[in-house]
N, C-alpha and C positions, 0 to 999 in steps of 0.2 A: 156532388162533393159532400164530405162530410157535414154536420153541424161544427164549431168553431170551439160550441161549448164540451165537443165530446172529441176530444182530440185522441182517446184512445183507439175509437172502432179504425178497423183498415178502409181505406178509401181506393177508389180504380179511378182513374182517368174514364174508361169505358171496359165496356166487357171481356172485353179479351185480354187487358192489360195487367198489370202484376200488379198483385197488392203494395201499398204505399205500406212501410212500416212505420210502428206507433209513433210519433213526436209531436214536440209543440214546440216550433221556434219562437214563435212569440212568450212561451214562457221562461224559457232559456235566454233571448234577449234580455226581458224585466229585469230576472236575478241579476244578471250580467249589472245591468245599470244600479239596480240596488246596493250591489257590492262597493260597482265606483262610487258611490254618493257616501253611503257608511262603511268604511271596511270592518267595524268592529260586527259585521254581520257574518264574518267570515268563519266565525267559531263558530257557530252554531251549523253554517250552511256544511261547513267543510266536515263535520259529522255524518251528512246525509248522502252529499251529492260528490262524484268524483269526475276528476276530466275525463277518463273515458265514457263515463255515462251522456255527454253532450250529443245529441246525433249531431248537428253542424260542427265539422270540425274546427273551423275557427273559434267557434262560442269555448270548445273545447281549450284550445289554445290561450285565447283570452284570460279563462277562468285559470288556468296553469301559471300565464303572465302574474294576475294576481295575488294566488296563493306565495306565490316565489318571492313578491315584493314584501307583504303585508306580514307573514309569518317566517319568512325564511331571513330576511335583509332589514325588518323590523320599521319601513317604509309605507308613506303614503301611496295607494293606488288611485291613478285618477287617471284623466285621456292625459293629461300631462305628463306624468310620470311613464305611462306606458308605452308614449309615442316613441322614444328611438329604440325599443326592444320590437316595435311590430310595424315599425313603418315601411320594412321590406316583405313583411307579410302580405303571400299573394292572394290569399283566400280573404284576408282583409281588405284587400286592395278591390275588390269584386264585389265586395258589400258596399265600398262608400271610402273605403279610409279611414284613417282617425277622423272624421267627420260622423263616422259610424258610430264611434264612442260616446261622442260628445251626443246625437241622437237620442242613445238607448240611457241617459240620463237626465235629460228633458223633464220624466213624470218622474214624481216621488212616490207617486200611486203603488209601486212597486215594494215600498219600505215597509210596509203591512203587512204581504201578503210572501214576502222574502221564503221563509220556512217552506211554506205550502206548493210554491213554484218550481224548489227545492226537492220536495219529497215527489211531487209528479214529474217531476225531469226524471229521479231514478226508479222510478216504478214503472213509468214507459221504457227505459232503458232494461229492465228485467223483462218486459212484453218482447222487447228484443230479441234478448236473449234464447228466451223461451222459443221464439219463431225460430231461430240458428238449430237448436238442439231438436226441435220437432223435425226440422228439415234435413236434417243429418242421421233420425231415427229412421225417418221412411227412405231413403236412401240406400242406407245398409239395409232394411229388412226386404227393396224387392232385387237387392242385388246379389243374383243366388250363383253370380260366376266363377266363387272362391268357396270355401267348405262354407256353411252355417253352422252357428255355433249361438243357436238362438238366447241359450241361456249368461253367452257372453254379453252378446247386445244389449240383455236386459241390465248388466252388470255394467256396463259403458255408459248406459243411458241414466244410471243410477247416478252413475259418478258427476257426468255433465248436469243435472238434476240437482244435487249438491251443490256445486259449485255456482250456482245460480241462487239457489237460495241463499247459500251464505255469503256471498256477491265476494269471494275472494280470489275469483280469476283464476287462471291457470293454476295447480297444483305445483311448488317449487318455483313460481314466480321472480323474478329477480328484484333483490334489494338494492337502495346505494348503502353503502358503507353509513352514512350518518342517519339512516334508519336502524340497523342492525346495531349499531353504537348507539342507539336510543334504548333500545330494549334492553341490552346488557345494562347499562346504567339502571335501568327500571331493576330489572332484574337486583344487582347490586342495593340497590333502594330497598327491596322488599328482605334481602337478606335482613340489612344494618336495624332496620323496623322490625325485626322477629328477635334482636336481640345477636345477631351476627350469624344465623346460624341455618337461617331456610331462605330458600332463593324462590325454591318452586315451592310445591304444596307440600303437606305435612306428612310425614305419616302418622304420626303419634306417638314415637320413640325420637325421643332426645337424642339418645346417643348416635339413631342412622342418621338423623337429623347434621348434626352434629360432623360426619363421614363424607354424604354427599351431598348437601344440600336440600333434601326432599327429594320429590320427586319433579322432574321437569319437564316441562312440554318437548314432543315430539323424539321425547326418548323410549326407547323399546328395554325394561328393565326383563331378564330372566331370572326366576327366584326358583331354583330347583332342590330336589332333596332325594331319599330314600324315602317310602312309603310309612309313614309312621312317626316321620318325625316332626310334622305340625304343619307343612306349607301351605296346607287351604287354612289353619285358623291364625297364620300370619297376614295373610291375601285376606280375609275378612276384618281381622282384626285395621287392616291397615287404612281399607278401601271404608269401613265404618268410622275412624278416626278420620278422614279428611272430612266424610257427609256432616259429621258432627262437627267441626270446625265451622264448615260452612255456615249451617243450621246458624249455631250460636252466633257467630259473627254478621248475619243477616238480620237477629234477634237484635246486635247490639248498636245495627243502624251504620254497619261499617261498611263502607262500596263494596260489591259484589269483585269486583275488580283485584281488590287491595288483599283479599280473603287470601287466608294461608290453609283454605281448605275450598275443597270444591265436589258439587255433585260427583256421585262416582256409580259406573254400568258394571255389574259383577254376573261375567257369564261362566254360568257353571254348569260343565258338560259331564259331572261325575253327579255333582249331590243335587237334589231339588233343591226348591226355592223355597216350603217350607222347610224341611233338612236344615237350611243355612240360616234361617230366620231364626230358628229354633238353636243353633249356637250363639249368636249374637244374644238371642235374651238371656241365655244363660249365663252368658258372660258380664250382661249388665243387671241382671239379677242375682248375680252371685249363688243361682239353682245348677248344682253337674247336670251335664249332661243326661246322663245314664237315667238319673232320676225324672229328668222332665217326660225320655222317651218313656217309660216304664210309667208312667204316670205315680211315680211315688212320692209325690209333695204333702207335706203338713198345708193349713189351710192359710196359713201368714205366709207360706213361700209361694202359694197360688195368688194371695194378694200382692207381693212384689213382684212379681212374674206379670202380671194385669198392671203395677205401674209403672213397670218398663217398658211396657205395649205401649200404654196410651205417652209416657213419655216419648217414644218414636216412632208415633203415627206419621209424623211430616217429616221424615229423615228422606234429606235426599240421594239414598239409594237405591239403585232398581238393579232388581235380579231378570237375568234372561237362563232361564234352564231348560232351555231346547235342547234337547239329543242330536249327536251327530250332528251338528254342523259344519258346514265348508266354510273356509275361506273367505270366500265371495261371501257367503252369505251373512256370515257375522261381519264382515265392512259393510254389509248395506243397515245390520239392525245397527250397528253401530251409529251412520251415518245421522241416521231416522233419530237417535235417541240425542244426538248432538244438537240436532234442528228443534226437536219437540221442548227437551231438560235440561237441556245445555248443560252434558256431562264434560265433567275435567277431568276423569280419570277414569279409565278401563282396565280390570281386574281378566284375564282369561283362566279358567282352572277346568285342565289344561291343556297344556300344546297337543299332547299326543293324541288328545281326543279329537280333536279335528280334523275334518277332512280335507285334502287338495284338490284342484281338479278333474284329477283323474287321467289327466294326461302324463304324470310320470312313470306308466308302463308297468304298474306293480312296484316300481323301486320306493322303497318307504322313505330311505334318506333322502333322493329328490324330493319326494313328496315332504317331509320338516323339511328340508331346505325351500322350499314353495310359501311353506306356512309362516316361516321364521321373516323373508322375505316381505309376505304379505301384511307380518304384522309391523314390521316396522314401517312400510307404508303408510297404514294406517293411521300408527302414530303420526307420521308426518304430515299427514293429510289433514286429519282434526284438531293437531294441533295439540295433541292431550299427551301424556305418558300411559304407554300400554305396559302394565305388568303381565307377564305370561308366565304362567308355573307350567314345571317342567321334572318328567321324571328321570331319575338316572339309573345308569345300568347296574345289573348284579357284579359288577367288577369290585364295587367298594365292597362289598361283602367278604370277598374272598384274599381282602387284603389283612395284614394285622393291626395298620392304621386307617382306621374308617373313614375318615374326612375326606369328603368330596373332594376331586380335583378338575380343571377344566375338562378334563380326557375319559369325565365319567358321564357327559354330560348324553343321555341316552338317543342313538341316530339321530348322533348331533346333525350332519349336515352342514347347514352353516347357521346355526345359533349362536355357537361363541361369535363369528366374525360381523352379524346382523345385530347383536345387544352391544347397548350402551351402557351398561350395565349389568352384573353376572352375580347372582347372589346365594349361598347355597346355607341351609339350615346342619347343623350337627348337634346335637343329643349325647354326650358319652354317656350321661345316666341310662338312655334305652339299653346301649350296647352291653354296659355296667350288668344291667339286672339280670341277660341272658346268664354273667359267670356268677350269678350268686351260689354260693355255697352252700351247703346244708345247715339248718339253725344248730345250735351245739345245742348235746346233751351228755347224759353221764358219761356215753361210752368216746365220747369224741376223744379222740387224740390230741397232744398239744400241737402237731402240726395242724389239724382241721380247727380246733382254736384259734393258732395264728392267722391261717386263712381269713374262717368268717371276720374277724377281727380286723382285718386288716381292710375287707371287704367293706365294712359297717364305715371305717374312717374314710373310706374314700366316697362312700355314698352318702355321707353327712356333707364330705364338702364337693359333691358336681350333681347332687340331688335339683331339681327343677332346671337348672341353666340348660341356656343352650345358648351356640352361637351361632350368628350370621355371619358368614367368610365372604367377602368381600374381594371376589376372586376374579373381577375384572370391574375397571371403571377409567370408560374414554376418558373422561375428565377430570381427574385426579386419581389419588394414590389407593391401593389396595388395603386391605387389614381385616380385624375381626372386630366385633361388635358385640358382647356376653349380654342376652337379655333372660328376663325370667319365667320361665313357663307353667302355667297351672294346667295341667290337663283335662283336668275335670270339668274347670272351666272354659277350655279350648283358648285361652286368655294369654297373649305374652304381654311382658310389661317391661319397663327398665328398671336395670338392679342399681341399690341407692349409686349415690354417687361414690361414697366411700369404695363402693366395691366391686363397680367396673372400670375406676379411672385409670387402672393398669391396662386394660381391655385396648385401647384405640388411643 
């Protein structure tokens, strides 16, 4: 038999017999009795350890009986208290009885060492787990009676692997109602503390703010556009306003919890990861673009350009700009970056660049119907909001009103019916400058006067705006959103208050 003091290794009976899996009942009794002696030990333990994590199912039980009394009914737990909830209990019955109870609080010796009994009850219960999924890996890998699909396995084993580390049990787990009504409250809480107006995370526009709340866990947002009209430097812009939130609100000693900003993972399947670094300093250096690439800086915008580095050396955002990725495979960098950074928000740029399976036969809309699919999974799986940019079809082009509409949204698939959210960018200044007119001069005519003139008035007032159309949201109402765009800077921002409060 084992040593007593290592109650991790596996122990056998004898050789031939099946491994004993990791537990310590005797440290699962202690706590047990710890609890009944103090219940004010229950906050701290009930952080750590949960009823399924017991191997003895009654200790399990027990510990359930207590949490119900102490935190739920607002109750002394004691053998007294818990005897007519467990006195028909049969797996109690087989230890002892409430004579069991009374027992396993005898030593106080237990009151010390509470946490510590705690943290190895659920770290043998992860040894567990871990046994369950090793067992279930070599299973399927030598059972070669149905197709193999090795690269599945590894994707399955990823997922169980996850779910183990971040010890949150089955994926879609069920709630009671006065859990789910805790968070919405919480939720609510964090709105009323932002000033009424973010629920989830930020982006850093007021006015989307404002629209839908922020952004919210295990929502799948789509932010689509025409090429050209800024959706990778809204998606940076957005996904660098929460990391910045973060940042500062960690600086100012506020719970990581409470934050109206969160680490954010920006995979980008079009531009590198310098490429996208190099918008972001330009944007907080206030250096164009054009110029940084071209290296044409004065020596003072190469010194601001150097103190916007060094000001966001510790930003928490991480670029993935791996080419061609699948599916699968950005939910597992994903997964990996949730365990390692504890991201809250994921940026995709974008959908069409990703690959499916490969099992949709060449058909491409399966194949976004696959992805759109997969990522709203995702979402739900880590808990976070997936923004996904998305390109639309040449139909807007060939219309005489440009503005995206659902029906533009490129082999859709099912994106519209998979988003929670459907957000699409429009520019009329871009579309504007295609009909600009000839500049006048002597020989212009008064009609080509009128023109350019008329031209110049309208490009003075729809010059930098753009809007966000707001063209589907499960959770509330549709509308448009006018923010202000510097291109040079790759920078949107919100226009004063004066003069988008018609806008939404």
């Amino acid at each position: 038999m084992a040593d007593s003091a290592k109650p991790v290794r596996l122990v056998t009976d004898n050789a031939g017999a099946a491994p004993v899996l990791p537990h310590n009942i005797d440290a699962e009794a202690a706590l047990l009795g710890a609890l009944l002696i103090d219940n004010r030990l229950i906050d701290d333990v009930q952080r750590i350890v949960k009823t399924e994590h017991f191997f003895e199912p009654t200790h399990g039980r027990i510990f359930d009986m207590i949490v119900r009394l102490v935190v739920d009914r607002n109750m002394v737990a004691n053998p007294v208290t818990l005897k007519p909830l467990l006195e028909k209990d049969e797996g109690l019955e087989a230890l002892g009885g409430i004579g069991y109870l009374v027992k396993i609080t005898e030593s106080g010796v237990a009151l010390i060492g509470a946490r510590d009994f705690a943290r190895q009850i659920y770290e043998l219960a992860l040894l567990r787990a871990l046994i369950g999924v090793g067992r279930e890996m070599v299973e399927k890998a030598v059972d070669t009676s149905e197709d193999v699909d090795p690269r599945q396995q590894i994707e399955d084993a990823e997922v169980e692997l996850y779910k183990v580390a971040e010890n949150d049990g089955e994926v879609g787990s069920t709630k009671s109602f006065a859990t789910a009504a805790s968070e919405a409250v919480k939720a609510a809480q964090r709105a009323l503390n932002s000033g009424g107006h973010v629920s989830g995370f930020t982006t850093g526009f007021d006015s989307l703010n404002a629209n839908f709340g922020g952004l919210h866990k295990s929502d799948l947002v789509i932010l689509a556009a025409r090429p050209g009209m800024g959706k990778s430097a809204l998606a940076s812009n957005i996904a660098f306003n929460a990391a910045q939130r973060y940042a500062r609100d960690l600086e100012d000693g506020i719970d990581p919890e409470e934050s109206m900003g969160a680490p954010a993972a920006f995979f980008s399947l079009e531009m590198s990861a310098d490429q996208l670094a190099t918008r972001i300093l330009a944007e907080q250096s206030r250096i164009p673009s054009a110029k940084l690439r071209k290296g044409a800086i004065s020596q003072e915008e190469f010194r601001n350009l150097a103190r916007a580095a060094a000001e966001l050396e510790n930003l928490p955002l991480y670029i993935d700009d791996t080419p061609g990725l699948t599916i699968a495979a950005l939910r597992t960098r994903a997964r990996r970056l949730k365990r390692q950074k504890g991201i809250g928000i994921i940026i995709v740029d974008y959908l069409q660049l990703l690959q499916g399976s490969g099992r949709s036969n060449d058909n491409r809309v399966q194949e976004i119907s696959e992805i759109s699919r997969g990522l709203k999974t995702l979402a739900k799986e880590l808990d976070v909001p997936v923004v996904a940019l998305s390109q639309l079809s040449r139909a807007v082009e060939q219309r005489e009103d440009k503005k995206p509409q659902l029906s533009d949204l490129r082999e859709s698939g099912s994106i519209e019916q998979d988003a929670d959210i459907v957000l699409f960018i429009y520019r009329e200044d871009y579309y504007h400058n295609f009909a600009e007119p000839p500049m006048i001069s002597e020989k212009s005519s008064p009609e080509d006067r009128d023109k350019r003139s008329a031209w110049e008035l309208k490009n003075q007032e729809i010059a930098g705006q753009a809007q966000v159309i707001i063209a589907k949201q499960r959770h509330g109402a549709t509308g448009t959103v006018t923010l202000h765009f510097e291109g040079e800077f790759t920078k949107f921002s919100d226009l004063a208050y004066e003069d988008r409060s018609s806008h939404y």
